[in-house]
MARMARMAR-787385 format. One line per field, with one value per residue (C-alpha): x, y, z; residue in three letters; residue number from 1. Coordinates in steps of 0.02 Angstrom, whole numbers, plus 50000, padded with zeros to 5 digits. Example, Ala and Ser with C-alpha at 12.3 -4.5 7.8 and 13.67 -1.06 7.14 Angstrom:
<atoms>
X 50615 50684
Y 49775 49947
Z 50390 50357
code ALA SER
pos 1 2
</atoms>
This chain:
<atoms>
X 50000 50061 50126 50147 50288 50173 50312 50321 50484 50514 50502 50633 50682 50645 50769 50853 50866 50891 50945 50915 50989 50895 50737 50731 50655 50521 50445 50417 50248 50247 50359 50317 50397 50480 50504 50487 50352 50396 50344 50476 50524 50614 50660 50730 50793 50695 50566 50526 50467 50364 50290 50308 50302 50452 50454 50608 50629 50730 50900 50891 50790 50893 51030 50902 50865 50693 50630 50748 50678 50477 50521 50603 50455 50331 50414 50434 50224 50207 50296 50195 50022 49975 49779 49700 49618 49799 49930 50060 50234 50352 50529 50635 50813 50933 51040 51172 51115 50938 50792 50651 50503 50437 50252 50119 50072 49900 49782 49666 49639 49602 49438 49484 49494 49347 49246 49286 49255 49090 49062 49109 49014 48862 48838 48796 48905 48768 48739 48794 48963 48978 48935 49045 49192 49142 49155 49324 49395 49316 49385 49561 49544 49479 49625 49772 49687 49703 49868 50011 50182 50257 50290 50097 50132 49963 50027 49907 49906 49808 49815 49787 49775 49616 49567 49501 49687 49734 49594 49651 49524 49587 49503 49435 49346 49462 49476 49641 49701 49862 50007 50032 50195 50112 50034 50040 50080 50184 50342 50345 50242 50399 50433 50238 50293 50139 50057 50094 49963 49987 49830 49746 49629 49492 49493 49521 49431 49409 49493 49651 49627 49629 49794 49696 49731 49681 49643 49581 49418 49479 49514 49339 49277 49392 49320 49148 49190 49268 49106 48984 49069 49080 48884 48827 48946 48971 49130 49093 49218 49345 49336 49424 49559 49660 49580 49406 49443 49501 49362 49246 49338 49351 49162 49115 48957 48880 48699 48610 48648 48455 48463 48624 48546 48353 48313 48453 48420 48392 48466 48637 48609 48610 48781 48853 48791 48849 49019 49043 48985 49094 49089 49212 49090 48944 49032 49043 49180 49277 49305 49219 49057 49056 49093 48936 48838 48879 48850 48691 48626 48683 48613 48443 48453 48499 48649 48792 48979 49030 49184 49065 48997 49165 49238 49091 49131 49305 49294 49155 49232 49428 49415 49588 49662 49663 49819 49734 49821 49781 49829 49913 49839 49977 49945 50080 50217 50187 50298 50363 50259 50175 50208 50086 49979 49969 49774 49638 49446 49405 49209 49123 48984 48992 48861 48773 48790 49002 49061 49212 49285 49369 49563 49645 49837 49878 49967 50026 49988 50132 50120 50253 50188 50060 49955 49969 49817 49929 49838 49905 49869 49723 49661 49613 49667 49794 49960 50026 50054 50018 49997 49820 49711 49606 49421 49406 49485 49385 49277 49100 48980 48960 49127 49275 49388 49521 49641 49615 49658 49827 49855 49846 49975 50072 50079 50215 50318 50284 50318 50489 50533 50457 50588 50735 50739 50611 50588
Y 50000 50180 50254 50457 50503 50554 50674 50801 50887 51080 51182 51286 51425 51605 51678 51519 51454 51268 51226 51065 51070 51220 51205 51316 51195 51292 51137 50984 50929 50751 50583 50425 50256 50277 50468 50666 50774 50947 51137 51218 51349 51354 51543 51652 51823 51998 51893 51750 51624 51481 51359 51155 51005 50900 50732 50668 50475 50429 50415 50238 50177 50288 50145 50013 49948 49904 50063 50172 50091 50100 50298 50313 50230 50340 50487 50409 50388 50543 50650 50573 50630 50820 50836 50973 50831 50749 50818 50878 50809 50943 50879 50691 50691 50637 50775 50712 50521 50567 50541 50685 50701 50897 50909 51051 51141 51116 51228 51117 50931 50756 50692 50583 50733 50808 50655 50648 50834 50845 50673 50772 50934 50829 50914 50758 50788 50698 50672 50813 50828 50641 50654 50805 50712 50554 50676 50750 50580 50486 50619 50607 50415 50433 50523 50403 50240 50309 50376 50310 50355 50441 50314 50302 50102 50114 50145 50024 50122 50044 50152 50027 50146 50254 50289 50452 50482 50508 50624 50804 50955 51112 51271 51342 51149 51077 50906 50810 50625 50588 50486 50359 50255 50076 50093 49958 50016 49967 50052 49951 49795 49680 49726 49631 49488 49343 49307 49506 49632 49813 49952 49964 49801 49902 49977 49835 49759 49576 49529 49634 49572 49385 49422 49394 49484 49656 49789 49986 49941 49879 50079 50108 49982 50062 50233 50162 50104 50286 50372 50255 50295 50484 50475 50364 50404 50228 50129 49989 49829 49915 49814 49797 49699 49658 49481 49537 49677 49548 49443 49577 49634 49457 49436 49616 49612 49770 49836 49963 50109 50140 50015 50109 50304 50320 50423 50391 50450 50291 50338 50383 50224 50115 50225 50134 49981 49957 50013 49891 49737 49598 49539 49678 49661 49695 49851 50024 49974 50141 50294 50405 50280 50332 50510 50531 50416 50552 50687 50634 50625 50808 50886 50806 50872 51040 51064 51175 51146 51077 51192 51330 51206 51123 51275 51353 51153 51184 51365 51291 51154 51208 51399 51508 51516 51692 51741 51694 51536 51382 51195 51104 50924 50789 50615 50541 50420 50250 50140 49969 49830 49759 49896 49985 50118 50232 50293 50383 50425 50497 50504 50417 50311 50108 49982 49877 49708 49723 49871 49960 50101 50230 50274 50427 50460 50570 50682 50850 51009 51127 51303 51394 51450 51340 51221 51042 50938 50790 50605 50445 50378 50298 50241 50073 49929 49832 49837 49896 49721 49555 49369 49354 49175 49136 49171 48966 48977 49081 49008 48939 49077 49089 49007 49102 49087 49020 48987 49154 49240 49126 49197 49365 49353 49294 49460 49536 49374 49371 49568 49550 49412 49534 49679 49568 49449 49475 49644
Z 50000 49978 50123 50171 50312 50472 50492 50380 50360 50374 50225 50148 50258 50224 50088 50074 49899 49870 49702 49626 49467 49344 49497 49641 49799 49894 49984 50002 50003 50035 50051 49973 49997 49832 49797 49872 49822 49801 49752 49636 49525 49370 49365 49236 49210 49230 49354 49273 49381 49333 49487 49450 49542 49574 49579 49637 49676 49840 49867 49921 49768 49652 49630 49584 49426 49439 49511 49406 49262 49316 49334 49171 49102 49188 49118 48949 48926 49013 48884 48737 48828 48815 48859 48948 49065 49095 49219 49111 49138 49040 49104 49158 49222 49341 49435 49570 49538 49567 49436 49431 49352 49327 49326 49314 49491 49518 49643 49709 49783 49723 49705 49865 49962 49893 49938 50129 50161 50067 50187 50347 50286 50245 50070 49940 49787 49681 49497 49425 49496 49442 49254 49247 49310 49201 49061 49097 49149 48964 48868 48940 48924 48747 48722 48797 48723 48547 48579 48468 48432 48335 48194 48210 48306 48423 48616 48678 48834 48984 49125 49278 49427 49417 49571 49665 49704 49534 49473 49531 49531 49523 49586 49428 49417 49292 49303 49272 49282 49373 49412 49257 49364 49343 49153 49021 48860 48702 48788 48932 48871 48876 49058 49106 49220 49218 49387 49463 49463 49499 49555 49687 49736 49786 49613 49490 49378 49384 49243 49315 49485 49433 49319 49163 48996 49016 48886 48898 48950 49130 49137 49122 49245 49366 49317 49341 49525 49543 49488 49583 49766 49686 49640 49805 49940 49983 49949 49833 49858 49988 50158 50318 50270 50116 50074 50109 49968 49842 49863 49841 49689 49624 49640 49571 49636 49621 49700 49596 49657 49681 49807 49926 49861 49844 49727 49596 49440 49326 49176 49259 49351 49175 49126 49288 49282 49109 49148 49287 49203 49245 49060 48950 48811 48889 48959 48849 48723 48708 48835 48679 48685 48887 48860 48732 48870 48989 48878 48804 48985 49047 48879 48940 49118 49019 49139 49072 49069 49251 49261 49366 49455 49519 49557 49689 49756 49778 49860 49962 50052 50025 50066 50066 50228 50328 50222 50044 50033 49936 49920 49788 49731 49705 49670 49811 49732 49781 49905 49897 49844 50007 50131 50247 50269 50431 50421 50529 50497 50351 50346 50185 50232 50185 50113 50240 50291 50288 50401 50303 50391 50289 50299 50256 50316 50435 50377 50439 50317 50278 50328 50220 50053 50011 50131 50031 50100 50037 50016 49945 49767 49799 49984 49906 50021 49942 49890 49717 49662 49727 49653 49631 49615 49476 49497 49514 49700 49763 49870 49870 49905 50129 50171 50201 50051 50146 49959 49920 50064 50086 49914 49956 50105 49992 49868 50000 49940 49771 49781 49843 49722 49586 49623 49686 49539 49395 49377
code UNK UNK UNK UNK UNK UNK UNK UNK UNK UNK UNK UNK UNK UNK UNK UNK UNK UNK UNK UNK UNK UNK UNK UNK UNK UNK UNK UNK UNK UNK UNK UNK UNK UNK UNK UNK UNK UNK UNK UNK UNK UNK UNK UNK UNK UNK UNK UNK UNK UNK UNK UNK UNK UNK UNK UNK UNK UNK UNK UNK UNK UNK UNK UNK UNK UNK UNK UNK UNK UNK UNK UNK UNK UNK UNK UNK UNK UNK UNK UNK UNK UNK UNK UNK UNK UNK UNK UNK UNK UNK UNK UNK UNK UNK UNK UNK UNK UNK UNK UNK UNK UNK UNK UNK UNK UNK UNK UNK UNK UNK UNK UNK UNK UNK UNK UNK UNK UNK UNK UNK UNK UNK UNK UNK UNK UNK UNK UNK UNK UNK UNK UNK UNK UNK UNK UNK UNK UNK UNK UNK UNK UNK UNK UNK UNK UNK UNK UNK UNK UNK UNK UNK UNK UNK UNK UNK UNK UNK UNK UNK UNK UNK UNK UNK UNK UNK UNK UNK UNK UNK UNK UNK UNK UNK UNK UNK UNK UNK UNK UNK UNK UNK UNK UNK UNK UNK UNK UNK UNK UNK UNK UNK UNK UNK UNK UNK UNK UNK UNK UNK UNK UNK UNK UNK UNK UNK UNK UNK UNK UNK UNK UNK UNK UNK UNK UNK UNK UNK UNK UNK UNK UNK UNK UNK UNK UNK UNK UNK UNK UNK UNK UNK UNK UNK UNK UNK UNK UNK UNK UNK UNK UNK UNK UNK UNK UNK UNK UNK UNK UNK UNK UNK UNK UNK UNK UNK UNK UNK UNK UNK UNK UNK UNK UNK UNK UNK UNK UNK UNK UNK UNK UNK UNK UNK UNK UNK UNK UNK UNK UNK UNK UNK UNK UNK UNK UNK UNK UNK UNK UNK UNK UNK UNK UNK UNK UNK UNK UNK UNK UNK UNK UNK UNK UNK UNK UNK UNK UNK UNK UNK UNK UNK UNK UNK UNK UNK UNK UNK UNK UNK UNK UNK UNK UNK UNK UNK UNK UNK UNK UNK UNK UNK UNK UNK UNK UNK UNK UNK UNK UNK UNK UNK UNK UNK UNK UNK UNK UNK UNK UNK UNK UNK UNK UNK UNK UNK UNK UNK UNK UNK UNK UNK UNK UNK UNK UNK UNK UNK UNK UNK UNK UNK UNK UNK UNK UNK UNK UNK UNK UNK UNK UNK UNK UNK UNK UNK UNK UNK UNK UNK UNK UNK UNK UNK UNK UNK UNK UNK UNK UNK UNK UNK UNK UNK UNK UNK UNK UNK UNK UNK UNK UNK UNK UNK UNK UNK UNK UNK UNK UNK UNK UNK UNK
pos 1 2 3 4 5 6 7 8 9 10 11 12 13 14 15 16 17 18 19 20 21 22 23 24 25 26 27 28 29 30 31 32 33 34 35 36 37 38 39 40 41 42 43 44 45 46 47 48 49 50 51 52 53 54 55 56 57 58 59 60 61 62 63 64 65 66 67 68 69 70 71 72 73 74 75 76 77 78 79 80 81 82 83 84 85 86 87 88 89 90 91 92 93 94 95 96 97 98 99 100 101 102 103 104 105 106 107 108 109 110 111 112 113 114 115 116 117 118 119 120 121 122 123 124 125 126 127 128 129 130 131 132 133 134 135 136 137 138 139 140 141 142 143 144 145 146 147 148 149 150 151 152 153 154 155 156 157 158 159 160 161 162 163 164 165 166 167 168 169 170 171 172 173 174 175 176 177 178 179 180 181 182 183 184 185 186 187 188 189 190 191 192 193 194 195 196 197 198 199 200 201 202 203 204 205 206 207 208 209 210 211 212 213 214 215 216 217 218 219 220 221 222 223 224 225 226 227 228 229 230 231 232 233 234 235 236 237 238 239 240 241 242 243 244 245 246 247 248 249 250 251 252 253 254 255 256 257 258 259 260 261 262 263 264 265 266 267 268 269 270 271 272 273 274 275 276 277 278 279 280 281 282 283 284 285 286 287 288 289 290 291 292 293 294 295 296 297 298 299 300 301 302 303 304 305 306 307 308 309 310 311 312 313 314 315 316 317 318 319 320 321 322 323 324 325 326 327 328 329 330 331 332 333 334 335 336 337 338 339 340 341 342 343 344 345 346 347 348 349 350 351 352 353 354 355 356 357 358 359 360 361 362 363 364 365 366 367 368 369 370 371 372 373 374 375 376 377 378 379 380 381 382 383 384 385 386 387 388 389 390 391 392 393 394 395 396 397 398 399 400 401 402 403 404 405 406 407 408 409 410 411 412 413 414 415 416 417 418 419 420 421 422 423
</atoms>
């Protein structure tokens, strides 16, 4: 699981510039298990300043193949992908022995965030904001599934880590998708090791969860589950533990949302039902056929652009501090395969019978410059890759599937055999 120091280290001082290569350091914003988070500048003469995110991966790591060489990739797939619904990854290098990533600043939180303090504020986010993140998130997705290089040799890009921690809203209401470190595509499809899955369990789909062949429309059952915890405020396979998640993933069992939110509009509630049919070809086919879905639906409620709408969200529940100052939304780098969370209360309500308290990590808010309201990737349970049963062993429905949950102890194995050996 991803994993944010509970500790949060002192900004830059006052008038102190530190340089990190062509960058100027103003902060850090957060610490992952694999890589630093931080607020920069790349400045210029008469003034110029532009703000960026660093991303910077951790000393210790640096000297390793395997996660040297899942950055590089990031940054490689980045750099092909320029969408106004895509966080925009402008620079890769490696100054002093350390790789970097530089990546747009962006005002605002991720849709995680956004979640638990509409939760704790009681205000129902609803329909609306739900089809106009569905649209944002299908366009970008319509975008990256028909990307292709620049011989014209498809990408094949599968995304494999949508989650509410890597869909960033800014404070005019934009709408971006984040963090692309575990994607499948044609420049890293060699590196795909059989019987290792990477996401986030409580965000699979069950072909991805069961380690079968995957293609871009696991990225829009993922972006279904997304939408329907957006739309219902209940989380839809995340449990208490680890092997309950997985099981409930594996099954993909989903109750109308009619059934968990009275009152659901039906029409939306076909658009997600569709998109989280266990069967890929019963699901929409393409993120465009889910985008016009989505659209179709808004033009008949004769709702505008969601920009306005997101925004008066986002200055509603995230107001400036007493000083004017904002947050930044960062996706959080991931840590080592199979290590743990430290989590508290975060507020969204769960489906009856199973009780599933939600986690967010505790994590103390910067006050220099910019307050960062920092959260992980994703607060799925579950590590970023595991060895993952078939759908045959799970169990018969009401016993406890005993094979499957062996299996998924296992993952922190069959992780560290992944990065010492394969990988």
């Amino acid at each position: 699981m991803d994993r944010v120091d509970t500790v949060t280290p002192s900004p830059a001082a006052p008038g102190v510039d530190i340089l990190f290569g062509k960058y100027r350091m103003v902060q850090r914003l957060a610490t992952g298990g694999m890589a630093h988070i931080f607020l920069a500048t790349l400045d210029g003469p008469d003034g110029f300043s532009k703000p960026c995110v660093i991303k910077r991966i951790l000393p210790e790591y640096a000297n390793l193949e395997p996660f040297a060489r899942m950055f590089a990739d990031e940054a490689k797939v980045a750099a092909l992908l320029t969408h106004p619904n895509i966080v925009q990854v402008f620079d890769f290098g490696k100054i002093e022995g350390q790789y970097y990533l530089a990546m747009e600043w962006i005002q605002g939180q991720s849709l995680d965030r956004i979640m638990r303090h509409a939760a704790a504020a009681g205000i129902p986010l609803g329909a609306r904001v739900t089809v106009d993140v569905g649209i944002a998130m299908s366009d970008a997705l319509t975008y990256a599934h028909a990307k292709t290089l620049s011989d014209g040799t498809p990408l094949k890009l599968v995304h494999r880590d949508i989650t509410p921690g890597n869909v960033l809203v800014s404070r005019d209401g934009i709408v971006k998708l984040a963090d692309f470190g575990i994607v499948k595509s044609s420049v890293n499809l060699e590196r795909t090791v059989a019987g290792v899955v990477k996401g986030k369990y409580a965000y699979m789909s069950p072909e991805q969860i069961t380690n079968r062949e995957l293609d871009h429309r696991s990225d829009l059952y993922s972006l279904g589950i997304v939408l329907y915890e957006l739309s219902t405020g209940r989380r839809l396979f995340k449990r208490e533990t680890m092997e309950a998640t997985i099981v409930a993933a594996s099954q993909g069992d989903v109750p109308p949302p009619s059934q968990v939110a009275p009152g659901f509009p039906p029409e939306l509630e076909r658009i997600l039902l569709k998109l989280l049919s266990k069967d890929p070809a019963q699901r929409h086919q393409t993120a465009r056929e889910l985008h016009d879905d989505l659209e179709r639906y808004r033009a008949a409620q004769h709702w505008t652009s969601g920009g306005r709408e997101l925004a008066t969200l986002m200055a509603t529940l995230f107001p400036p501090d007493t000083s004017g100052r904002v947050s930044t939304a960062v996706a959080v780098p991931g840590s080592m395969p199979g290590s743990s969370s430290v989590v508290g209360a975060s507020g969204i309500s769960s489906p009856p019978p199973v009780a599933m308290p939600e986690h967010g990590v505790n994590v103390q808010e910067l006050s220099a410059l910019v307050p960062t309201g920092v959260l992980p990737r994703s607060t799925g349970t579950g590590s970023t890759t595991g060895v993952i049963p078939s759908p045959e062993q799970v169990a018969a429905s009401g016993a406890f599937p005993w094979g499957l949950a062996a299996a998924a102890g296992a993952a922190l194995v069959g992780s560290v055999v992944f990065w010492l050996f394969i990988a």
